[in-house]
N, C-alpha and C positions, 0 to 999 in steps of 0.2 A: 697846511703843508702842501708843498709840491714840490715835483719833479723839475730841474732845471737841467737840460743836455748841452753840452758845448756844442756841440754838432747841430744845435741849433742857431749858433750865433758864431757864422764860419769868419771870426777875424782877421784878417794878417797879421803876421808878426808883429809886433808892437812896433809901429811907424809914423807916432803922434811927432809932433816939435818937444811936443815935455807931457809930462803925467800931466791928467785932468784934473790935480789940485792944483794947477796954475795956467791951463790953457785949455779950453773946450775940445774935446775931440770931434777929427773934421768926419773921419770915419760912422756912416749911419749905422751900422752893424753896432757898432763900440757905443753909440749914442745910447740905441735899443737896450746893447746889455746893461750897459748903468743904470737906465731905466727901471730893469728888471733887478738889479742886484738893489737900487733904493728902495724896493717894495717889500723887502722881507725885514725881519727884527733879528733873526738869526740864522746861521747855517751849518749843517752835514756835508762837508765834504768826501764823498767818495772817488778813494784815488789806489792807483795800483802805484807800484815801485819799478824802475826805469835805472839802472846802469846805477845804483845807488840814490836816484834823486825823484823828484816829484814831474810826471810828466810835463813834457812844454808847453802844451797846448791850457791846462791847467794853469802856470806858471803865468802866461801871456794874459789869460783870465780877470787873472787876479791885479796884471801891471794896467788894464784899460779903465779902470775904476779906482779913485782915492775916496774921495769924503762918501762915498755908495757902501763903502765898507766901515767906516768909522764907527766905533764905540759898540759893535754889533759882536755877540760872543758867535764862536763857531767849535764845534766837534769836527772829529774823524773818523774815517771808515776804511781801514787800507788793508789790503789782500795779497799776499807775494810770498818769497822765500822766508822775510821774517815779517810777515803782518804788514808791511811797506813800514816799518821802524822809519828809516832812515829817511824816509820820503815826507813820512809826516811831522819828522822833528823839524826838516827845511820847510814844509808849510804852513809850520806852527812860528815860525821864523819869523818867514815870508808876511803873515796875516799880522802879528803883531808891531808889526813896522807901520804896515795899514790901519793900527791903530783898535787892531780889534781884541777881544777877549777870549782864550783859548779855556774848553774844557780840559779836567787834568784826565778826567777816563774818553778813551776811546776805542775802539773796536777792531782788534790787530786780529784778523782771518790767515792764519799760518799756512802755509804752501803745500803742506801735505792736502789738508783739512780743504782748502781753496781748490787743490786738482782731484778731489776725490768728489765735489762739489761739480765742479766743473765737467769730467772725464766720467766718473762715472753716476754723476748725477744724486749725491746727497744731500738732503734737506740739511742747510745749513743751521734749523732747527731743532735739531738732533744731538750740536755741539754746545756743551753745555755754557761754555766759556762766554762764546756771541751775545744767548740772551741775557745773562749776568752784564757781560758789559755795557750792553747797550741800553738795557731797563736805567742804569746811573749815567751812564752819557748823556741820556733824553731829558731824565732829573734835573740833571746839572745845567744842560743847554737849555730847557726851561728856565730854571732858575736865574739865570743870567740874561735872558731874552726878557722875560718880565721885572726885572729889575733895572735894565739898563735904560727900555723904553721909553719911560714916563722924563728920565732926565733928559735924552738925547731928541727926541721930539721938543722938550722944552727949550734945549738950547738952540736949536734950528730957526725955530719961531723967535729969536731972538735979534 
């Protein structure tokens, strides 16, 4: 497992000629991150909630890389007024377009719970909800990462 920062891979806007399932991006940053998004079998996204939607930078993320994401299951992790509901329904959207496999549990951090975390510093381990969800998110996104593997390697090699 690891940590992967956007703020590590400062993109611009999405300003390829076409998505990287049909033209190489010229962008060395965008190179890098496909790099990095071909290296994993599955992923955790953690995301906050933005004017109803999934932030952009996030969003742009996700448009730099096609076949980097294929066949690959992913979770959620969103924290806002309602758990980022509405953020992770558009990213769970988003990712399945990309062709990838969505867990059905994910880990909605409610807004009270998030700024009392936050403001007054509680251990998000304390709520009983988090580690319930996320013990079966992890299950799940296992499950789905080890089973996808072995075909999607195979078809590659193909």
């Amino acid at each position: 497992m690891e940590i992967v920062d956007l703020r590590d891979y400062p993109m611009p806007f999405f300003d390829e000629p076409a998505s990287s399932a049909w033209v190489p991006s010229e962008n060395e940053v965008a190179q890098r991150w496909q790099k990095t998004v071909d290296g994993f079998d599955g992923f955790i996204f953690v995301t906050a909630e933005y004017n109803r939607g999934l932030p952009a930078v996030l969003k742009n993320a996700l448009d730099y890389a096609y076949t980097e994401w294929n066949r690959k299951p992913f979770a959620c992790v969103g924290y806002g007024s309602v758990g980022a509901a509405r953020s992770i329904e558009q990213l769970r959207l988003n990712c399945i377009e990309l062709q990838m496999v969505p867990t059905r549990t994910g880990v909605h951090i409610q807004g009270a719970d998030f700024f009392d975390a936050l403001q007054q510093g509680r251990d998000l381990r304390t709520i009983p909800y988090i580690e319930q969800n996320a013990i079966a998110m992890l299950d799940e996104l296992f499950w789905w990462a080890s089973t996808l593997r072995a075909p999607r390697v195979q078809l590659q090699a193909a």
